[in-house]
N, C-alpha and C positions, 0 to 999 in steps of 0.2 A: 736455851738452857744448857749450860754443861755438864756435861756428861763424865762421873768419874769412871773408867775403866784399870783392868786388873794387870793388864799388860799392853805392849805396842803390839804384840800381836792380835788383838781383838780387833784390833783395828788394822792393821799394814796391810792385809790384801785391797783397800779402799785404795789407796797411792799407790803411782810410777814411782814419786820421788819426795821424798824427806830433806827437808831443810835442817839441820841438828845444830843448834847451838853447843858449843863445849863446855866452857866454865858453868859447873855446877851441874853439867845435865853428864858429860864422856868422862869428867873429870872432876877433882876439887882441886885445883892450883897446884898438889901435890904430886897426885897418881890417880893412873885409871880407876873407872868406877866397872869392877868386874859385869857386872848386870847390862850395865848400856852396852857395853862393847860387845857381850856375848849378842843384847838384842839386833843391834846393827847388823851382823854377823849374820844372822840369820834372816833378816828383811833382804840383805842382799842375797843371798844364797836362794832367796823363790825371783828373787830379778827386781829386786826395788833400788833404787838409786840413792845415794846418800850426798847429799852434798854438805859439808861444815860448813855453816855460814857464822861467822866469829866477829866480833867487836873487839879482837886481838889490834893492835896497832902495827905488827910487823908484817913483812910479806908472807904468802901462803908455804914458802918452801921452809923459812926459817919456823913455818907455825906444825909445819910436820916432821920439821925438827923435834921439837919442844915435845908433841903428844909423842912421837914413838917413846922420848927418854921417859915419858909419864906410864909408858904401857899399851899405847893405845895402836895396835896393828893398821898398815895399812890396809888389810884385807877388812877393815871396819867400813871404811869410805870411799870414796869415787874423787871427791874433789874438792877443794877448799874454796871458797869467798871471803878474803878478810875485811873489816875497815879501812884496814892498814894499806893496802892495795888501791880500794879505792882513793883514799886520802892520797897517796903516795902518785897518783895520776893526774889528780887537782893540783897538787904542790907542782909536780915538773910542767901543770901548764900554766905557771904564775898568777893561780887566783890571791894569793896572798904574797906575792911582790918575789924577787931572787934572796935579797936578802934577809933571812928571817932568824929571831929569837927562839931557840930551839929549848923545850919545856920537857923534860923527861928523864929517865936515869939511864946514863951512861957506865958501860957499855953494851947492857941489854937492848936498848930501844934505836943502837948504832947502824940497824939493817934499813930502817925506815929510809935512809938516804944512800941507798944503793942505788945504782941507773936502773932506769925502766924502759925498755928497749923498746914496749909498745908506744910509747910518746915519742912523734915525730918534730924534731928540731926542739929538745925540752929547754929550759930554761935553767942556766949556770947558779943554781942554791947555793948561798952563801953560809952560812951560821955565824950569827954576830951577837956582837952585846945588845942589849934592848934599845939602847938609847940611840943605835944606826941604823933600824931593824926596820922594815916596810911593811911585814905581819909577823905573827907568832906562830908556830908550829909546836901543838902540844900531844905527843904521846901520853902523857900522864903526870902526875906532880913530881916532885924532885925527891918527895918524901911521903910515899904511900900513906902513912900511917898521921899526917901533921893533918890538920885542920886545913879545908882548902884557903878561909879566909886569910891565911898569913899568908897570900899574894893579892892583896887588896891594894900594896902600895904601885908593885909592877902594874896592876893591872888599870889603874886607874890613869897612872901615866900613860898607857898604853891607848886608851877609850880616849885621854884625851889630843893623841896625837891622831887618831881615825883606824889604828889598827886591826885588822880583819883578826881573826883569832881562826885557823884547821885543827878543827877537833879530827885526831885521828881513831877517837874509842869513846862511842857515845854513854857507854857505861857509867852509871855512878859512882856504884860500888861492886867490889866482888869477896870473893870468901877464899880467903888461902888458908885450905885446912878450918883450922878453929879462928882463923883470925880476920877481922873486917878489914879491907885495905879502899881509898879513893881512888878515883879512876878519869881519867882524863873528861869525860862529861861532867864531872863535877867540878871541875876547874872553867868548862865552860857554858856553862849551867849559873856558876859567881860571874862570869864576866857580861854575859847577856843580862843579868840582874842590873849590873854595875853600869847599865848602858850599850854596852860595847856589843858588838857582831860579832858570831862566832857558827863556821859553814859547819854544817853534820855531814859523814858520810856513811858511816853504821848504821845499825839498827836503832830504832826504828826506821831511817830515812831512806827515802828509795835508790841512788844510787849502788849500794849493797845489794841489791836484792837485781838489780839492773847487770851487775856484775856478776850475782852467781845464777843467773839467765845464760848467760854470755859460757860462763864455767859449764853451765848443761848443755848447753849446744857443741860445744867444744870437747865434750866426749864420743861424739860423733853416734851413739848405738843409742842415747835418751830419744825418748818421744819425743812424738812434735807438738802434742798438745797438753802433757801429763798432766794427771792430777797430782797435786801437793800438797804438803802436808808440813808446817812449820813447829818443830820440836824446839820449848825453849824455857826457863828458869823467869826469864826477866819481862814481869807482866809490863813494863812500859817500853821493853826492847822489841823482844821475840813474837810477844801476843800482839801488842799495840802495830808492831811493823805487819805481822800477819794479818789483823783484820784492816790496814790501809792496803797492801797486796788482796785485796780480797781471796784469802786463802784459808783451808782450815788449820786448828791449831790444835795441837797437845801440850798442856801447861804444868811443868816438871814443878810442884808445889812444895817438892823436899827441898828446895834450891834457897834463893833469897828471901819465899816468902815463908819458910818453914815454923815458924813463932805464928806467923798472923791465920795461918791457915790452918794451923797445931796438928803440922803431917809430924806421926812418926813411921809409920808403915805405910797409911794414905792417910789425904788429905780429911779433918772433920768435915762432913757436910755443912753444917751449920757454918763453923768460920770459915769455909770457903766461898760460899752461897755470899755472907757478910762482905771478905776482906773485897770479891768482885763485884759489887754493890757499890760499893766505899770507891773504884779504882774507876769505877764504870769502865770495865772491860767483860768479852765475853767470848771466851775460848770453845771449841768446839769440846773439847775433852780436856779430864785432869787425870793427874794419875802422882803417888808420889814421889817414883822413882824412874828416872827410863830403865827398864827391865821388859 
C-alpha cells in the first residue's frame, strides 16, 4: 500500500542514497524547482547521497551543464547516471553497426557523439543518410512537438532492411514548462509496434541503474551495501525501474501524472489509489512535490 507522506524528510533518515530523477521532480525543462533542491540540500547535509539518475540522452557533464543554467547547485547532488552515457557506451561498441542514421535535433543533442575514453578500441561512428545506415541512433524526434507517426515511412524502410534502432531516452514524453513535448521512447516505442528492434538503456532498463552503481562506487565514501531510494515523476520509468531494481520508491504525483492523480498540493487519495490500480504499479510512497 502507498503511503502518501508530507515531505522527503519523513522519510530520508530511511536511505544511504537517493536515486532522483530530474525532469519534473529538480526541475520543469525550464528552471529549478526551489523545494526539491532545497530538499536535496539537506538529505545531503545529515550524509545521504544523491545520485541523478536521468533519461537525458547527453553525457553527465553536458547534463550538469544544462541544471546549473536551470539553477540547480552542485552542492544539490553527488553524481549523475544519464541514458545518454549508457547509450553512448553501447553505440562506441557497435551494437547498432558504425555507420548510423542519426534521429535528433542538432545542435543540442551534438555531445552524444563525443569519444568516450572508458570504451577500449570503440568503433569509428559514422552519421549517414538512412538509406547507407547499418542502425539508427535516436536521441529524440526532429521535432518534439510533431506526432511521432510521421516517421512511419523512415521507419518501416528501416524494419525492413533489419535495422536495430538505440534508444538513447526511454521517455515518452515530458513537460517543458506548460508544454507537452515527445521524447525519443516514443519514436521507439512506433518502431517496436511497426516490427522493428529497438535496445533501451534508461529507465526503466537495467543498464542505468548498472551505471549509476558504478557512479556510487566511484565516489569512493558511499556505502557498500546502502539502502536506496528511487525519487521519480515517471510511474513507467522511475517507479516501474525501481520496483524491477527491487528498491523502494517515492512517486513525485505533481509531475506527469498530475490530471490523473488530481495533485495540486498532494496527490487525491482516491485517484491515486485509482490511476495505480489502472498502471498496476506500487510505489512505496507519494508525495506531490519533492519538497
Amino acid at each position: 500500500m502507498t503511503r502518501i507522506v508530507t515531505s522527503f524528510a519523513d522519510i530520508s533518515a530511511e536511505y544511504d542514497v537517493a536515486y532522483v530523477d530530474l525532469w519534473g521532480c529538480v526541475h520543469n525543462g525550464l528552471t529549478a524547482l526551489p523545494q526539491a533542491v532545497a530538499s536535496l540540500q539537506a538529505y545531503r547535509a545529515q550524509g545521504g547521497v544523491v545520485v541523478l539518475v536521468t533519461n537525458s540522452p547527453r553525457p553527465w557533464d553536458s547534463v550538469a551543464q544544462q541544471i546549473a543554467g536551470m539553477g540547480v547547485p552542485s552542492e544539490a547532488w553527488d553524481a549523475i547516471a544519464t541514458s545518454g552515457d549508457s547509450a553512448r557506451a553501447a553505440m562506441f561498441r557497435g551494437v547498432v553497426g558504425e555507420k548510423v542514421w542519426f534521429m535528433g535535433e542538432s545542435p543540442r543533442d551534438d555531445d552524444f557523439f563525443k569519444p568516450l575514453s572508458v570504451i577500449d578500441d570503440p568503433v569509428d561512428i559514422q552519421k549517414v543518410p538512412l538509406e547507407q545506415a547499418e542502425g539508427i541512433v535516436c536521441c529524440g524526434p526532429f521535432d518534439p512537438l510533431a506526432d511521432p507517426a510521421v516517421n512511419r515511412p523512415q521507419f518501416l524502410y528501416a524494419k525492413q532492411r533489419g535495422l536495430k534502432l538505440l534508444c538513447a531516452n526511454p521517455d515518452i514524453v515530458v513537460d517543458r514548462g506548460e508544454t507537452r513535448e515527445w521524447c525519443a521512447g516514443a519514436l521507439a516505442a512506433l518502431y517496436t509496434d511497426m516490427g522493428g528492434e529497438s535496445l533501451y538503456f534508461g529507465k526503466p532498463h537495467p543498464p542505468i541503474y548498472d551505471l549509476a552503481r558504478r557512479r556510487l562506487t566511484a565516489l569512493g565514501t558511499a556505502p557498500s551495501d546502502p539502502r536506496i531510494i528511487a525519487i521519480g515523476d515517471g510511474i513507467h520509468t522511475d517507479i516501474a525501474g525501481a520496483m524491477g531494481e527491487d528498491i523502494d520508491s517515492l512517486f513525485i504525483t505533481g509531475g506527469l501524472a498530475a490530471t490523473e492523480t488530481r495533485t495540486t498540493d498532494q496527490p487525491d487519495t482516491k485517484a491515486l489509489s485509482a490511476y495505480l490500480e489502472k498502471e498496476m504499479m506500487n510505489p512505496t510512497f507519494a508525495i506531490g512535490q519533492l519538497r
